[in-house]
N, CA, C and O atoms as a GROMACS GRO file, in nm:
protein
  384
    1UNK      N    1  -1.462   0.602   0.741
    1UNK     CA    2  -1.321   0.614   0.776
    1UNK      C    3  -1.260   0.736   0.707
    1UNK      O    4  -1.334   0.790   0.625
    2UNK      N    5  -1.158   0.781   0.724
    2UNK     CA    6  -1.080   0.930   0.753
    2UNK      C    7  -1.012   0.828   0.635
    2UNK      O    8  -1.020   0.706   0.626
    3UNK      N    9  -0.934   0.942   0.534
    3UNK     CA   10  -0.826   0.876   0.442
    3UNK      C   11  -0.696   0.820   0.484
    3UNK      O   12  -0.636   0.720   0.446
    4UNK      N   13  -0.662   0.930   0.595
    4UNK     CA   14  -0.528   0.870   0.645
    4UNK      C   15  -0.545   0.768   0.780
    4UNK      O   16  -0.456   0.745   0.863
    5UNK      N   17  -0.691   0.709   0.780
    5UNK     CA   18  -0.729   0.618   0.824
    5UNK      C   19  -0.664   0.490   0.756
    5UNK      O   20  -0.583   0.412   0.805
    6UNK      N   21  -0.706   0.489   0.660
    6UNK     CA   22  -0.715   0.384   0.557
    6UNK      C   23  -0.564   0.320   0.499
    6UNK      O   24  -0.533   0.204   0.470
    7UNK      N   25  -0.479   0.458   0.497
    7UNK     CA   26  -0.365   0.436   0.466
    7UNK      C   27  -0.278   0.470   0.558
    7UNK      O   28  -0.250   0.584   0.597
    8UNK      N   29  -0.208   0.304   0.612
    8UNK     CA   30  -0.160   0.316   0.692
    8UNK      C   31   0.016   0.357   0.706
    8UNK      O   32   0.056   0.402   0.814
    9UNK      N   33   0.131   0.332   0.570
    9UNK     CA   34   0.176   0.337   0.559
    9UNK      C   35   0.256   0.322   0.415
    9UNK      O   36   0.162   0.308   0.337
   10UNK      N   37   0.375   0.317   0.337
   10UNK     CA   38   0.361   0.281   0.204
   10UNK      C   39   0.475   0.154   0.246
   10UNK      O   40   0.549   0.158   0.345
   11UNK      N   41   0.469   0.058   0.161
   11UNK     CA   42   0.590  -0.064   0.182
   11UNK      C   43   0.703   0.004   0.034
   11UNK      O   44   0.689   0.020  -0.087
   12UNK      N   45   0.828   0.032   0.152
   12UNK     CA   46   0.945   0.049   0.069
   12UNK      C   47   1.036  -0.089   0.050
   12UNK      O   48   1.086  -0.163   0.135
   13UNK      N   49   1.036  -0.094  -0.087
   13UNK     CA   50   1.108  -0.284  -0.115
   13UNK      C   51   1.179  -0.270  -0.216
   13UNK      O   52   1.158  -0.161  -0.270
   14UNK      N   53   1.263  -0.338  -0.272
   14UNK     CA   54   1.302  -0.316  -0.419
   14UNK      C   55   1.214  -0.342  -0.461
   14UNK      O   56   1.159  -0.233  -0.480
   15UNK      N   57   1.129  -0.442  -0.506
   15UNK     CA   58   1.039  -0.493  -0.603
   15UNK      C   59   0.909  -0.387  -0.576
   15UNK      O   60   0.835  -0.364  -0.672
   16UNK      N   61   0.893  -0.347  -0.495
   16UNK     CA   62   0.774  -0.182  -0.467
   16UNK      C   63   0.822  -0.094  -0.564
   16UNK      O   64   0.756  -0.045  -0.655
   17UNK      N   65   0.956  -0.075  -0.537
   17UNK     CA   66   0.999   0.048  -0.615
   17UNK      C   67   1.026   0.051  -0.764
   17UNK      O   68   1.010   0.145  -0.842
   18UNK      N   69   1.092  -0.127  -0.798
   18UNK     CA   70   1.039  -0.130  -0.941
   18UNK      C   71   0.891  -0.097  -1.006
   18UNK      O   72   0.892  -0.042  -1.116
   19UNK      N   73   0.775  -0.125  -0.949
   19UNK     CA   74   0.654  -0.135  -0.993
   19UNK      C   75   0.630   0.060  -0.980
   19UNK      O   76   0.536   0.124  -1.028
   20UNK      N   77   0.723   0.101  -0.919
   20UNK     CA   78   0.676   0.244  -0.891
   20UNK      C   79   0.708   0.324  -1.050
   20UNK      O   80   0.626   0.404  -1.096
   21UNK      N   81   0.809   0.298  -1.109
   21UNK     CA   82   0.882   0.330  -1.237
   21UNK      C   83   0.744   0.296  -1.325
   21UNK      O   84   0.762   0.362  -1.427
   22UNK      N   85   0.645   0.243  -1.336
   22UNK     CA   86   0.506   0.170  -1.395
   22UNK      C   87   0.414   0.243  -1.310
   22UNK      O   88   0.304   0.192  -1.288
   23UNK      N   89   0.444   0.356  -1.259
   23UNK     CA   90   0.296   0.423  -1.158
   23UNK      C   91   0.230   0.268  -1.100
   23UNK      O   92   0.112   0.235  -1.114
   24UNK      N   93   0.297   0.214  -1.057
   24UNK     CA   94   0.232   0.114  -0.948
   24UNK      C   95   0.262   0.174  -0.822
   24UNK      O   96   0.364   0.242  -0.819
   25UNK      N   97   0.198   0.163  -0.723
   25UNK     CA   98   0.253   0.186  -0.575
   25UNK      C   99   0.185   0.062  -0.486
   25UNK      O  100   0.092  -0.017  -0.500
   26UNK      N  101   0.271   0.088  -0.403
   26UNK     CA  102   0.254  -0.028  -0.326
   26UNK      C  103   0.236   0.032  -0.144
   26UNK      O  104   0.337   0.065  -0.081
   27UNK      N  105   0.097   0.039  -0.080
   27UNK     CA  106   0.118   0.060   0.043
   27UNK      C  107   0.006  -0.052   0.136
   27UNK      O  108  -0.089  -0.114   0.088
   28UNK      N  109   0.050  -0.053   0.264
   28UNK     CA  110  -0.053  -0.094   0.380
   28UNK      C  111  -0.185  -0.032   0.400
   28UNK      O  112  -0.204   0.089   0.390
   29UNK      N  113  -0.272  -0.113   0.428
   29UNK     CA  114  -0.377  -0.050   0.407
   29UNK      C  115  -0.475  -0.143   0.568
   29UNK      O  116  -0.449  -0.252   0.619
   30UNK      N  117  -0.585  -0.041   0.606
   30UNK     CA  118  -0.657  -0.123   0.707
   30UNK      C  119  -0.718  -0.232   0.635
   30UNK      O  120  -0.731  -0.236   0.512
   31UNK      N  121  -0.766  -0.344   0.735
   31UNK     CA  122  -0.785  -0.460   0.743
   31UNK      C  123  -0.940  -0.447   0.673
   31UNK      O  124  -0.974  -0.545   0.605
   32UNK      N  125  -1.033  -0.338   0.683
   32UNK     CA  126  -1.164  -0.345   0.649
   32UNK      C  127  -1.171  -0.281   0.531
   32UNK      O  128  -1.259  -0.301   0.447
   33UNK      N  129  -1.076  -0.200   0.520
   33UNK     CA  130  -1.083  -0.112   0.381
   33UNK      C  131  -1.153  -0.150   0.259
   33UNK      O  132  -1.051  -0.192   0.205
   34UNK      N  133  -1.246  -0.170   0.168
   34UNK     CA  134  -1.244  -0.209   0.047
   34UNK      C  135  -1.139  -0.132  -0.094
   34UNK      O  136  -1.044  -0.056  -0.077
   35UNK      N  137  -1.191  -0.182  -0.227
   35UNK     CA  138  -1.114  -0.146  -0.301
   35UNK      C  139  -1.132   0.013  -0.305
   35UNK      O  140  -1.058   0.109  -0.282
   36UNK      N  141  -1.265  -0.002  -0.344
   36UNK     CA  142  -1.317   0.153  -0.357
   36UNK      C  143  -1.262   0.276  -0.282
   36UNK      O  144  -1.214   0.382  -0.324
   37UNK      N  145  -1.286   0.218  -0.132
   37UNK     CA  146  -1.271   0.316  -0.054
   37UNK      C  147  -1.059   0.358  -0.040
   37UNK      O  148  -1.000   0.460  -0.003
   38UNK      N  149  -1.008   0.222  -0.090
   38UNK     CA  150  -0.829   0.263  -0.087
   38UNK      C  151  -0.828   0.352  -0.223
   38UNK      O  152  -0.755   0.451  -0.232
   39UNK      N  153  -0.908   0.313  -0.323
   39UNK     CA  154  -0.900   0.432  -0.429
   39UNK      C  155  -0.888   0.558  -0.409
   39UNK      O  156  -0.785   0.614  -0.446
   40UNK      N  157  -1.020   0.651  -0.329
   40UNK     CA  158  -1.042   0.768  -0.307
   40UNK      C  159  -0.969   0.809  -0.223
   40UNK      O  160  -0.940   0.928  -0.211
   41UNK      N  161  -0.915   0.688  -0.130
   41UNK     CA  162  -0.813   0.757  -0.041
   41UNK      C  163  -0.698   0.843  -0.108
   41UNK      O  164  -0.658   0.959  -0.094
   42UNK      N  165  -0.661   0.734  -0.185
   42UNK     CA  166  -0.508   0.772  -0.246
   42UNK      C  167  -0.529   0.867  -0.329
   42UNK      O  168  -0.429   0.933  -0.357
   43UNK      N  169  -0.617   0.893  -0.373
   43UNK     CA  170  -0.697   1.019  -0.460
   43UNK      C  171  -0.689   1.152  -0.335
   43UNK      O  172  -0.600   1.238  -0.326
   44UNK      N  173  -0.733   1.146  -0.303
   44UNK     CA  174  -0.733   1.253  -0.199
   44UNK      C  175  -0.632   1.292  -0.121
   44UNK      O  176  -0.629   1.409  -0.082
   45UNK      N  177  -0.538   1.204  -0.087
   45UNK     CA  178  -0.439   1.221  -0.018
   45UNK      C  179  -0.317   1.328  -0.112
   45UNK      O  180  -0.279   1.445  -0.100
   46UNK      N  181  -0.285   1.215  -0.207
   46UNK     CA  182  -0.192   1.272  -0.332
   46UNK      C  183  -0.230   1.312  -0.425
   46UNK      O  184  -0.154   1.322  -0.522
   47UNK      N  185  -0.358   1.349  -0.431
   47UNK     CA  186  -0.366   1.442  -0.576
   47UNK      C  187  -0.361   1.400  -0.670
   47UNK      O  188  -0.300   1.464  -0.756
   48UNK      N  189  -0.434   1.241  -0.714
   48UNK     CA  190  -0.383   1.170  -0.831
   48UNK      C  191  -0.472   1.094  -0.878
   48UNK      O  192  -0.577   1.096  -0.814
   49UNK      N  193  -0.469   1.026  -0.966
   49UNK     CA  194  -0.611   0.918  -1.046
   49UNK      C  195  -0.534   0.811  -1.046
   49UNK      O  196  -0.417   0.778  -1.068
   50UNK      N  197  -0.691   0.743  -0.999
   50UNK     CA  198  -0.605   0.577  -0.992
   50UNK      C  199  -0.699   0.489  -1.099
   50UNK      O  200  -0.821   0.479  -1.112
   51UNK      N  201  -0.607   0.442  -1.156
   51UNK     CA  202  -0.685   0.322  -1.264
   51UNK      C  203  -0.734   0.229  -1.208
   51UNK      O  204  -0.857   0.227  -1.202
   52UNK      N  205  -0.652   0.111  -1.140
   52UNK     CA  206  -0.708  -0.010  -1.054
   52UNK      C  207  -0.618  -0.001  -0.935
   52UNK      O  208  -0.507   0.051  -0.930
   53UNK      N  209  -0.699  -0.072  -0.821
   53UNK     CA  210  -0.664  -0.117  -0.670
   53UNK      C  211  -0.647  -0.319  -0.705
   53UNK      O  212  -0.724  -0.394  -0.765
   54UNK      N  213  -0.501  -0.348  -0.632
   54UNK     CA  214  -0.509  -0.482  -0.643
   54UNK      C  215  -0.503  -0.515  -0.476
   54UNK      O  216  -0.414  -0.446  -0.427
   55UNK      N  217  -0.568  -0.594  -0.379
   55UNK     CA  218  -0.541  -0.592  -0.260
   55UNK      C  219  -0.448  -0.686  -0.243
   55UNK      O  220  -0.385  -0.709  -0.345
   56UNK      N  221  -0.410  -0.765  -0.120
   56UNK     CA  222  -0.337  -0.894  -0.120
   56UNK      C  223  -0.321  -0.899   0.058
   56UNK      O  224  -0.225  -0.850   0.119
   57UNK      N  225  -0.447  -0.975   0.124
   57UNK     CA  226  -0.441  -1.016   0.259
   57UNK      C  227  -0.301  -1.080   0.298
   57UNK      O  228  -0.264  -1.170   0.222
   58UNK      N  229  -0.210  -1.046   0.415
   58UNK     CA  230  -0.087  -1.083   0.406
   58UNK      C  231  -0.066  -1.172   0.511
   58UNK      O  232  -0.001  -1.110   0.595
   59UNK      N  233  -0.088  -1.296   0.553
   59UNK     CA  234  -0.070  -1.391   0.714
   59UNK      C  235   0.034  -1.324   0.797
   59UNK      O  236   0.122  -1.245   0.764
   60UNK      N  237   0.004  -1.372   0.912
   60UNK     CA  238   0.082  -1.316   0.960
   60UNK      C  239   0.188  -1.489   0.973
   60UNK      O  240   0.144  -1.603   0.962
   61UNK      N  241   0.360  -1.433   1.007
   61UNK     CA  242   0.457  -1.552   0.973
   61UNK      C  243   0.461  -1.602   1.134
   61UNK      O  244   0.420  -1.534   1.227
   62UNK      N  245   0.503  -1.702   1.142
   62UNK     CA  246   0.534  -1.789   1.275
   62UNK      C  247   0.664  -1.767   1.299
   62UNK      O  248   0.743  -1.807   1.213
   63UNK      N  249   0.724  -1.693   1.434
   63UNK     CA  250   0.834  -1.670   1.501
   63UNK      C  251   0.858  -1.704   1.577
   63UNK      O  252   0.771  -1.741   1.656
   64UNK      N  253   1.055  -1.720   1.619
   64UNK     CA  254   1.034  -1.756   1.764
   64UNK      C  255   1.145  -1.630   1.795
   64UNK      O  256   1.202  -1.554   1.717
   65UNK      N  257   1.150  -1.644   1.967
   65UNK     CA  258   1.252  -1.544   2.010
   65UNK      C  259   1.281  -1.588   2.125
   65UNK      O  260   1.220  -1.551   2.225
   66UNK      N  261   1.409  -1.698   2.125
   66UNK     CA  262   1.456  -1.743   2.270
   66UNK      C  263   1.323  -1.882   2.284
   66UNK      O  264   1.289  -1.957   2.192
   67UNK      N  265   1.289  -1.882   2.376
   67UNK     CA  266   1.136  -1.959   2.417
   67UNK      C  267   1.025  -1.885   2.395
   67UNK      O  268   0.916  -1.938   2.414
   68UNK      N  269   1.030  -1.798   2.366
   68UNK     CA  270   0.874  -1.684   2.328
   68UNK      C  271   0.903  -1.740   2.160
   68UNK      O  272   1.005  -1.769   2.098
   69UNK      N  273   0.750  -1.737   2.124
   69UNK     CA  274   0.702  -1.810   1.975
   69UNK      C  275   0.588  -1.707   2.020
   69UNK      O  276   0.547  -1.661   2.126
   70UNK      N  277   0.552  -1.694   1.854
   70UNK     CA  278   0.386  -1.661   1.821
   70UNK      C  279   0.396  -1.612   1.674
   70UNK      O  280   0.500  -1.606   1.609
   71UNK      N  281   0.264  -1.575   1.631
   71UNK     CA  282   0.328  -1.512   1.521
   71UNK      C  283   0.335  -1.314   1.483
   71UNK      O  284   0.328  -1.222   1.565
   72UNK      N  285   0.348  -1.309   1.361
   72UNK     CA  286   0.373  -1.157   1.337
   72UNK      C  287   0.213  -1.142   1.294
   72UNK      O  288   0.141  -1.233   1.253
   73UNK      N  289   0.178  -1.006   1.313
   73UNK     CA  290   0.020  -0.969   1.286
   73UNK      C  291  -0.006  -0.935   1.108
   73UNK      O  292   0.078  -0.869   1.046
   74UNK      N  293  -0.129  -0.990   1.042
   74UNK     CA  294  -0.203  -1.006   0.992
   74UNK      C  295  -0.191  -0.907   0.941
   74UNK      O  296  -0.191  -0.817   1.024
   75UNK      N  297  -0.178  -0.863   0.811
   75UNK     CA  298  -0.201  -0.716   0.758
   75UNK      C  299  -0.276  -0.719   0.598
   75UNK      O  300  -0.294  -0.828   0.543
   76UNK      N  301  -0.313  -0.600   0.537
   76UNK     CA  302  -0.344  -0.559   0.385
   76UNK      C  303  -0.263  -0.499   0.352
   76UNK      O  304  -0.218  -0.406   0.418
   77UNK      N  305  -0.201  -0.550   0.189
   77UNK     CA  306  -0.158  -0.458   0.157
   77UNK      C  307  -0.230  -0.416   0.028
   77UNK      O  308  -0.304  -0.504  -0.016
   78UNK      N  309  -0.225  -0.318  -0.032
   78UNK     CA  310  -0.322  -0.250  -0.154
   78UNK      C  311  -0.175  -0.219  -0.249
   78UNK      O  312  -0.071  -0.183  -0.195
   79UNK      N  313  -0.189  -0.243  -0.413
   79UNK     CA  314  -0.098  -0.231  -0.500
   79UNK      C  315  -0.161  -0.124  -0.556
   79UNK      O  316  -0.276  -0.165  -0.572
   80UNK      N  317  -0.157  -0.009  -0.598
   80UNK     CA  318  -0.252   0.126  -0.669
   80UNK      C  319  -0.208   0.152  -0.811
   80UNK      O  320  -0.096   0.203  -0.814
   81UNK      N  321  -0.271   0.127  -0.949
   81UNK     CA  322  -0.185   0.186  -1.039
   81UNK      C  323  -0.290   0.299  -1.103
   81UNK      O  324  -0.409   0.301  -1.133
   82UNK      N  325  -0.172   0.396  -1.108
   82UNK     CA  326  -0.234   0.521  -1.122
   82UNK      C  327  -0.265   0.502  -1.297
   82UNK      O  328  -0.241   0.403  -1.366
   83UNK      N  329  -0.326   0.636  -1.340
   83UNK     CA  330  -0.359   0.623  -1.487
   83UNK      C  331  -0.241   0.718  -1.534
   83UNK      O  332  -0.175   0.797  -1.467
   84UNK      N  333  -0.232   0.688  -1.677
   84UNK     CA  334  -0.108   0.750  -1.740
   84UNK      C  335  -0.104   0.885  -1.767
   84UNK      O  336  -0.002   0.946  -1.799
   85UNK      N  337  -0.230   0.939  -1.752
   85UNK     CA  338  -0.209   1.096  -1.764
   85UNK      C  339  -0.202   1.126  -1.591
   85UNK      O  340  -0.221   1.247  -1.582
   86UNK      N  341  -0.185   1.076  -1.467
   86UNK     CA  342  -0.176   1.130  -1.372
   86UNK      C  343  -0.035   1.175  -1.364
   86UNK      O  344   0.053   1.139  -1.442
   87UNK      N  345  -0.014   1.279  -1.236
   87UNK     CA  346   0.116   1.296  -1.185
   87UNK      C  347   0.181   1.170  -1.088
   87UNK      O  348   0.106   1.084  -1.040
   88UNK      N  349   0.301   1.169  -1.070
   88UNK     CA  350   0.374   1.047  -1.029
   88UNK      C  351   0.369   1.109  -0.878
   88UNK      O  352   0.366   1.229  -0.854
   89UNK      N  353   0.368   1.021  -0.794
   89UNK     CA  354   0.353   1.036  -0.609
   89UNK      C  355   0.447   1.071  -0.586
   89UNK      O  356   0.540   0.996  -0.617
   90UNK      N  357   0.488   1.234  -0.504
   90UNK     CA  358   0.652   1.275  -0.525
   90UNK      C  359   0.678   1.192  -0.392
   90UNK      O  360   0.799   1.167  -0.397
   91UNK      N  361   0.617   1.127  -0.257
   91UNK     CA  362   0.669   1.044  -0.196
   91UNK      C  363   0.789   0.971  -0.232
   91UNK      O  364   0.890   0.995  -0.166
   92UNK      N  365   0.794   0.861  -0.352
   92UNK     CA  366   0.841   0.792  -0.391
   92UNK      C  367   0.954   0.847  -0.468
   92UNK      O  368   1.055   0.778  -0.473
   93UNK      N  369   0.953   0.944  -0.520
   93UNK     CA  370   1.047   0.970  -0.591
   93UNK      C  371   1.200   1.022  -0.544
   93UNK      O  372   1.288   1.050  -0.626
   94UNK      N  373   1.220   1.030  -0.363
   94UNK     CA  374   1.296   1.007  -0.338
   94UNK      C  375   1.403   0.911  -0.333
   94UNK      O  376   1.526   0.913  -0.341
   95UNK      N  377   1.278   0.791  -0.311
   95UNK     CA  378   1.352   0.680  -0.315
   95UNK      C  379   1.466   0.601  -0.414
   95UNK      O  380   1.576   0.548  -0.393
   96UNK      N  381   1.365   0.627  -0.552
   96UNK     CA  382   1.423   0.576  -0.639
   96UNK      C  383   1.558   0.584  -0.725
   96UNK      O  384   1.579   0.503  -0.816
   0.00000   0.00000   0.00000
């Protein structure tokens, strides 16, 4: 897989963006990805060292809309904390 395969998007939340102030980041990630491989991604992408990958398979929730029901799709998300001598992801630093 391609890096910007892997990473599909970043989740902007309050509680994302607290963990960001701690070089945590928080993004979506494909469904097959392992840890390893969301590491080097985020390495490669942003220019940065990552200490640990935490994953967290996410269900998808049960909705309705009118008489249409089903649910929302199935996703990964990957938590990344960088190491303390890295640079901070200037992505994020808009946000905050």
């Amino acid at each position: 897989m391609i890096s910007h395969d892997i990473i599909i998007r970043p989740i902007i939340t309050e509680k994302s963006m607290l963990g960001a102030t701690e070089k945590k980041y928080t993004f979506e990630v494909a469904k097959t990805a392992g840890k390893i491989e969301i590491a080097r991604a985020v390495e490669e992408v942003f220019k940065v060292k990552v200490a640990k990958v935490n994953t967290v398979n996410v269900r998808g929730k049960y909705r309705r809309q009118g008489r249409s029901e089903g649910y929302t799709k199935a996703w990964k998300k990957a938590i990344v904390t960088l190491t303390a001598d890295s640079k901070n992801i200037e992505f994020f630093e808009g946000m905050m």
